[in-house]
Each structure stands twice: as structure tokens, then as C-alpha cells.
N, C-alpha and C positions, 0 to 999 in steps of 0.2 A: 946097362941095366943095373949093374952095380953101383954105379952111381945116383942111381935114381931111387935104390931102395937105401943108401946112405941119407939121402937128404929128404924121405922121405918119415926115415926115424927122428933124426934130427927136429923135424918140424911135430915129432907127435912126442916127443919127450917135451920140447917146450909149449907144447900146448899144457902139457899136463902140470906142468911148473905153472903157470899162469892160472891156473883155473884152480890151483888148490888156498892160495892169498884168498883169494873172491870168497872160495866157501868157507873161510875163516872169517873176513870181514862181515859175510850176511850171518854167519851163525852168532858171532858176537852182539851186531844189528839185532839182533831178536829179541831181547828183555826193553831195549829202547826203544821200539816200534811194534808193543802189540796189537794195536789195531791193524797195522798194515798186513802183521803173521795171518791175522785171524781171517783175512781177504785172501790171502794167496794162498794159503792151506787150507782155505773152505772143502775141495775135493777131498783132500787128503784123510783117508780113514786111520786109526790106528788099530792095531792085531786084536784088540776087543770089539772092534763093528762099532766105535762111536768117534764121532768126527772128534778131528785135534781141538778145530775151533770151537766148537760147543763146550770141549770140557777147558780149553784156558779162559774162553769169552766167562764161563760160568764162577771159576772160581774165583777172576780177576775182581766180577761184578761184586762177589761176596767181599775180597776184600775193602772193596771202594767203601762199601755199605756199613763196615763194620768201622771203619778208619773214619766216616764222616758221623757214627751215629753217638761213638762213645764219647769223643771227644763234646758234641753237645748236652752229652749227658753230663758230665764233668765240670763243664762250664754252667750251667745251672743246678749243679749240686754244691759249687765249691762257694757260692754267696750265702747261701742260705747257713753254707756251715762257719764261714766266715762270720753272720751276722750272730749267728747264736751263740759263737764261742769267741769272739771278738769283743764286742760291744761292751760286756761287763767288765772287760780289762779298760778300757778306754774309758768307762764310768768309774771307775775306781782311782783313777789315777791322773785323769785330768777334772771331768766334769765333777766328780762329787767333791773332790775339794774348791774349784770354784764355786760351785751352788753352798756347799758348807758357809763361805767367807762371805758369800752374795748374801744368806739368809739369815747371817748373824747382823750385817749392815742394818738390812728390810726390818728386822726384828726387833733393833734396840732401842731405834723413837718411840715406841708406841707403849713402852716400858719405863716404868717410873724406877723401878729399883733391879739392880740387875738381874736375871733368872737364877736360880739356886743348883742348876744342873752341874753335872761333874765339868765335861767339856766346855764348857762354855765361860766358867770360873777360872777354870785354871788360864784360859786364855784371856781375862780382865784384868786380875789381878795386880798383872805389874803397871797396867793403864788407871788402874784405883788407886793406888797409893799418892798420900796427899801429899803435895809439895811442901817444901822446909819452909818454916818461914811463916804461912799461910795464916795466921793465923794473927800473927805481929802485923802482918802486912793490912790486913782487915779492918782492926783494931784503930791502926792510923789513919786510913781510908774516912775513917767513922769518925774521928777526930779530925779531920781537913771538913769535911761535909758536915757539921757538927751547927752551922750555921744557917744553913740549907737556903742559898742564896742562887741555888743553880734553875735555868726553865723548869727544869720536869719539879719541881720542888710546888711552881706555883702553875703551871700549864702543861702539866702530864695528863695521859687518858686516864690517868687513875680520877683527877679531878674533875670529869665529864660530868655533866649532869647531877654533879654531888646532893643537889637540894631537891632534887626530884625522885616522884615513889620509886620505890623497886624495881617496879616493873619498868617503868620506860628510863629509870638509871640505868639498866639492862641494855636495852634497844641503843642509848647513850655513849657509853662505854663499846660500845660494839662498831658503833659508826667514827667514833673517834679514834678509835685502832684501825681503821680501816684507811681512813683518810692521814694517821699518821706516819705512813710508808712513806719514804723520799723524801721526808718535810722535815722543819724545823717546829718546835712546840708550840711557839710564839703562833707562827702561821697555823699551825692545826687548832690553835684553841681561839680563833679568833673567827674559823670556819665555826666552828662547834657554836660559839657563841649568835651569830648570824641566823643560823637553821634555829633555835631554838629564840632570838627575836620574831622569828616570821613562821613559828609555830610548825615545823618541818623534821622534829628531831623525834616523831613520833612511827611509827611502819607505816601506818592508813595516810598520814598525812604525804611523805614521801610517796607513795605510790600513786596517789592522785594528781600530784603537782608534777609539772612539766618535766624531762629531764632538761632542757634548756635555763630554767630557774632556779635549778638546783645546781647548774654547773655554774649560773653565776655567780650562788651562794659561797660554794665551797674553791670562788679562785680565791688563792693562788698558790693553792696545794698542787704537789707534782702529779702529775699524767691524773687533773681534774678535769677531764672530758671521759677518761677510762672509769674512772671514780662512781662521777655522775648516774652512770649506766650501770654499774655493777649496786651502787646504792638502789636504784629501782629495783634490781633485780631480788636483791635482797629481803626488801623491803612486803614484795609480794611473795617470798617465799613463807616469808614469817608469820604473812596473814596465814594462809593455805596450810600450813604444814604446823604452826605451834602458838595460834591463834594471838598472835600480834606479840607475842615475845622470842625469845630467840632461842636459838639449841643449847643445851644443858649440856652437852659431851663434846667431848675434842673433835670428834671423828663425825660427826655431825657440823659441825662448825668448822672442820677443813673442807669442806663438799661444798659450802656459801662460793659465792664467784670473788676472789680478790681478798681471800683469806687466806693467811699462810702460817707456817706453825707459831713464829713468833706472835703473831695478834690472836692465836685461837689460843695460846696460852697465858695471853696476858687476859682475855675475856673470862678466861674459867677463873683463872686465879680472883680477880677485881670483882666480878659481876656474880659467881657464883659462890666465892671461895671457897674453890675446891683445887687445891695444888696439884697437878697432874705433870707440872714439868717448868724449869727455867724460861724466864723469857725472857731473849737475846738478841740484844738489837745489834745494830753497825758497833755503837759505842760499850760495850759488854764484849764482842768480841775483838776486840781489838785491845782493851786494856788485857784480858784474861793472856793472849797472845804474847803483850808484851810485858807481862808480870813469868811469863814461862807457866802457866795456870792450865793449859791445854797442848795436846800435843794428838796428832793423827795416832789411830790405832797399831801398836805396835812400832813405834818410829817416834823419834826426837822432833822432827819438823811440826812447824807450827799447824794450826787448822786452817779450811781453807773459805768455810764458809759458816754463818751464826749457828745454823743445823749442827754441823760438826763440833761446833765448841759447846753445844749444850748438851750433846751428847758427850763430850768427854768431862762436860762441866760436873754435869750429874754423878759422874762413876767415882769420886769422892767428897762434892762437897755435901755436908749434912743437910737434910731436907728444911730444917728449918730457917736456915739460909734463902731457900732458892724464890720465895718471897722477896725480901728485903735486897737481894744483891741487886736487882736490879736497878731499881731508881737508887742505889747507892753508888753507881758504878756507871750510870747516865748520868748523872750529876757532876762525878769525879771527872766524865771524860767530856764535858760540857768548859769546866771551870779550869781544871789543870793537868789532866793528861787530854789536850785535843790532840782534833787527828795531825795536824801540821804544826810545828812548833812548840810540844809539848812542854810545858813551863816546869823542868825537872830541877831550876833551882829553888823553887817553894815547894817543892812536894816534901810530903814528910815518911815518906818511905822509898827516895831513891836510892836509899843504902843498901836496903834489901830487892830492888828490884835491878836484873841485868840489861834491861833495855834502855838504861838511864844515862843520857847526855848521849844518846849514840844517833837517833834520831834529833834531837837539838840543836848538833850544829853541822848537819847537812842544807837546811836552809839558808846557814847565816853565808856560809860559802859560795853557796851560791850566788846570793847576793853580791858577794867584794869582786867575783871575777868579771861584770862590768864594769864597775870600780876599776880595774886592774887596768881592762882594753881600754879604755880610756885614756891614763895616766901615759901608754903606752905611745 
């Protein structure tokens, strides 16, 4: 019997060893598994009369509710606060100085003289001041051209229609600036001449005659098929809108189809004379360039386009210049500063100009290194 109540404790001490892990292991189990607590202590009351599970199920559910709801509140309050208190740092520091730089560009063609504002001055300023020289260099210009043996001298648009009234010298001048993009003077004043043998240099008359006859008038001016059509177009604008003559304003006269600021400046200047701005062809921007006469806003580099060089043209030279530089400066680059080969040893002011002999004997070089492969 003694033996049997030996191995009988034996077996009830290690029960109890065993069985106290287990209630360690589920009682740890419980924050990890509340839904499983909330199933198996559903009986289970606590010493208040209200079940386990009802008061964990209940306050668990609050926290769920509270943990899912704030956080959406937060995420749609934190844009709104970002947008209201964001936004003007990011206008202040990127956008308005780009829009500043954008509105002074948009702003300065349509201005004859620059605006008198504080900000806006002090940032010309050093792009106004006139180059050295400029004035010797002019002067020579004028003395090279002093003969006046250049195209634009005897078949410029300034000579359009000379002997005709006002009014359709007008119409005149406007079509020959029109058709003078891409072209040589020669070819544009020989169109002009044409249209006005066959009675077509008028709006009425243009708008009735074919554009097919018109483009045969005006070959072999460049992209004279675009011409032809933009000519009709023009032509009934002018009936309809300023009874057979043409617009009096810049801004009126850049709205025509195939007009661009160079020709609506040459048309105010010529047909109306009314000076509203430089007008800069291929050969005006390219001497001004290479005399050092223009340079990009803020920066030594050259300009990039006639737009640009007449706007930095403007910001010193004297208005009573911006007339006359033109066909002084077509002329020039016509006879001795052309675009390829400039003839920098008859010029009479390559002393003062730094673009001199530097383009001159890039051509000739090129030229000997056939020469050369040859010999070879």
C-alpha cells in the first residue's frame, strides 16, 4: 500500500508541474487572441454580474473606433493645412520669381521705352548702357553706304507702291513686307511689280482673283503657296474690318495671318509713320551681334533671335536712330558684312568691331583642306 500511495503522489505533484506552464502559456495567449478569450469566457461572469466578454468585446470595439476614426480625421485635416500654409512659401520662392522674369520678357516688346518703375530699372540698367564705340562705328557705317548701291537701296518695301495714293501705298507696303520674309529684294520687288501690272496690288482686287493667280504672280518668293493664301486672307479682312485699308496699330497688324513683328514694324514705321519699334531682319541681327551691339538679358551671350536683338536694341539706342538703322544695316550686310564671307578687309570699321577676320577665314580653310586631300 505504501507503495502505491508513493507513486500515487509522485503522479499528482507532476500533474501539477505540468499544468501550471499551460496556465502560463494561455494566460500570456490572451491579449493575442481576444476574440478567441471573448468565445470561451462568454459563461464566465465577473463579481459585478456583467459578463468578461461583453465588457472586453465592448471596450476593445471603442478602441478600434477610435484608432480608425482619428487617424482619418488627420489625414484630411493635414492637406488642407498644408495647402493654406504651404502654398505661399512655394509662391514666394519659386513661382513669383519665375512669373516676375516670365512678365518682364511678355512685357517688354510691346513697349517702346522702358517702364519707369523702381524694380524694373534697376534690373535694365546695366543691359541699357551703350556700347563703346557705337557711335564711331555708325558714323563709318554711313560713310561705307554713303553711295547707296545696296538691293534694299533700289528694291526695299520701303519702295512699294511709291507713286501710288496713300491709301493703297498702304495696302502696298503691307503686301510687300509680307511677301518679303525668306526672300531676297530683287525677287520681292519684282513680285510687287507683277501684282501691280495686272492690277492685283489692291484688297478688292486680290480677294476676287483666284488664289491660284496669285500664286503664280508672286513665284518665286519663298513658301509662295503659304503667301498666296494668307494674301487672300488678308485682303478680306481689310475689306470687312477697315474698309479696304489696313490696321493703324501694331497689335492689330500682328493678329493679320503671316505677319510677325518684324513686318508690322516696318508697316507702322513706312505706311504710317508712326515709330513704335526697330525693325530687324536676318541682316540687322546679325551685324548688331557681331559688332557686340546686343547681348541676352543679364549675360554677355549673343541674341538668339531678331525679337531678342530688338529688344535689347532698343534699351540704348536713341529713338531717332531706330528708323534709319535699318536699311543702313541691310545694306551694310547686303554689300560688306554678308552672312558668309564677310569682306572685313574693305570694311571701315573693323578696327572697332571684335568679330573682324574671325568669321573671314573660316571659309577660306575650309576650302584648302581639299586642296590638301588631294596633294595627299
Amino acid at each position: 500500500m505504501s507503495h502505491i500511495l508513493l507513486k500515487s503522489c509522485t503522479l499528482a505533484l507532476a500533474s501539477v508541474r505540468i499544468t501550471r506552464p499551460m496556465s502560463r502559456a494561455t494566460s500570456s495567449s490572451k491579449p493575442l487572441l481576444p476574440a478567441l478569450q471573448s468565445k470561451t469566457s462568454a459563461h464566465e461572469e465577473s463579481p459585478n454580474g456583467v459578463s468578461g466578454s461583453e465588457v472586453r468585446v465592448f471596450v476593445r470595439k471603442k478602441r478600434v473606433k477610435m484608432a480608425v476614426e482619428t487617424p482619418e480625421k488627420e489625414i484630411k485635416a493635414e492637406p488642407q493645412q498644408q495647402k493654406i500654409c504651404e502654398l505661399p512659401d512655394i509662391e514666394e520662392f519659386t513661382y513669383r520669381k519665375g512669373k516676375r522674369s516670365t512678365h518682364l520678357r511678355k512685357s517688354k516688346p510691346t513697349s517702346d521705352v522702358p517702364p519707369g518703375g523702381t524694380e524694373i530699372t534697376s534690373s535694365i540698367r546695366p543691359a541699357a548702357e551703350p556700347p563703346a564705340n557705337w557711335e564711331k562705328i555708325l558714323e563709318g557705317i554711313r560713310k561705307m553706304r554713303s553711295s547707296e548701291d545696296a538691293p534694299v537701296d533700289s528694291m526695299g518695301c520701303e519702295k512699294a507702291g511709291s507713286s501710288l495714293p496713300p491709301r493703297e501705298r498702304r495696302f502696298a507696303v503691307l503686301v510687300s513686307s509680307l511677301l518679303s520674309s525668306q526672300t531676297k529684294d530683287n525677287v520681292t520687288h519684282g513680285a510687287i511689280q507683277r501684282l501691280l501690272q495686272n492690277g492685283l496690288l489692291v484688297a478688292d482686287a486680290i480677294d476676287k482673283a483666284d488664289e491660284a493667280t496669285v500664286k503664280s504672280l508672286i513665284y518665286p518668293v519663298g513658301f509662295y503657296s503659304r503667301k498666296a493664301g494668307n494674301l487672300k486672307k488678308i485682303a478680306k479682312i481689310c475689306l470687312m474690318k477697315y474698309d479696304g485699308d489696313i490696321p493703324s496699330s501694331l497689335e492689330e497688324l500682328l493678329l493679320l495671318p503671316g505677319i510677325g513683328p518684324k513686318m508690322a514694324h516696318l508697316v507702322m514705321n513706312v505706311a504710317w509713320n508712326n515709330v513704335q519699334g526697330i525693325c530687324v531682319d536676318t541682316h540687322v541681327h546679325r551685324i548688331c551681334n557681331r559688332l557686340g551691339w546686343v547681348s541676352r538679358r543679364g549675360t554677355k551671350q549673343k541674341t538668339s533671335s531678331p525679337e531678342e536683338t530688338r529688344e535689347s536694341l532698343q534699351l540704348w539706342l536713341p529713338k531717332e536712330e531706330w528708323v534709319p538703322i535699318n536699311p543702313l544695316l541691310v545694306g551694310f550686310g547686303q554689300t560688306i558684312c554678308t552672312p558668309l564671307r564677310p569682306r572685313c578687309g574693305v570694311c571701315g570699321v573693323s578696327d572697332l568691331c571684335p568679330s573682324a577676320f574671325k568669321e573671314a577665314q573660316s571659309p577660306s580653310s575650309k576650302m584648302k583642306k581639299p586642296g590638301t586631300d588631294k596633294k595627299l
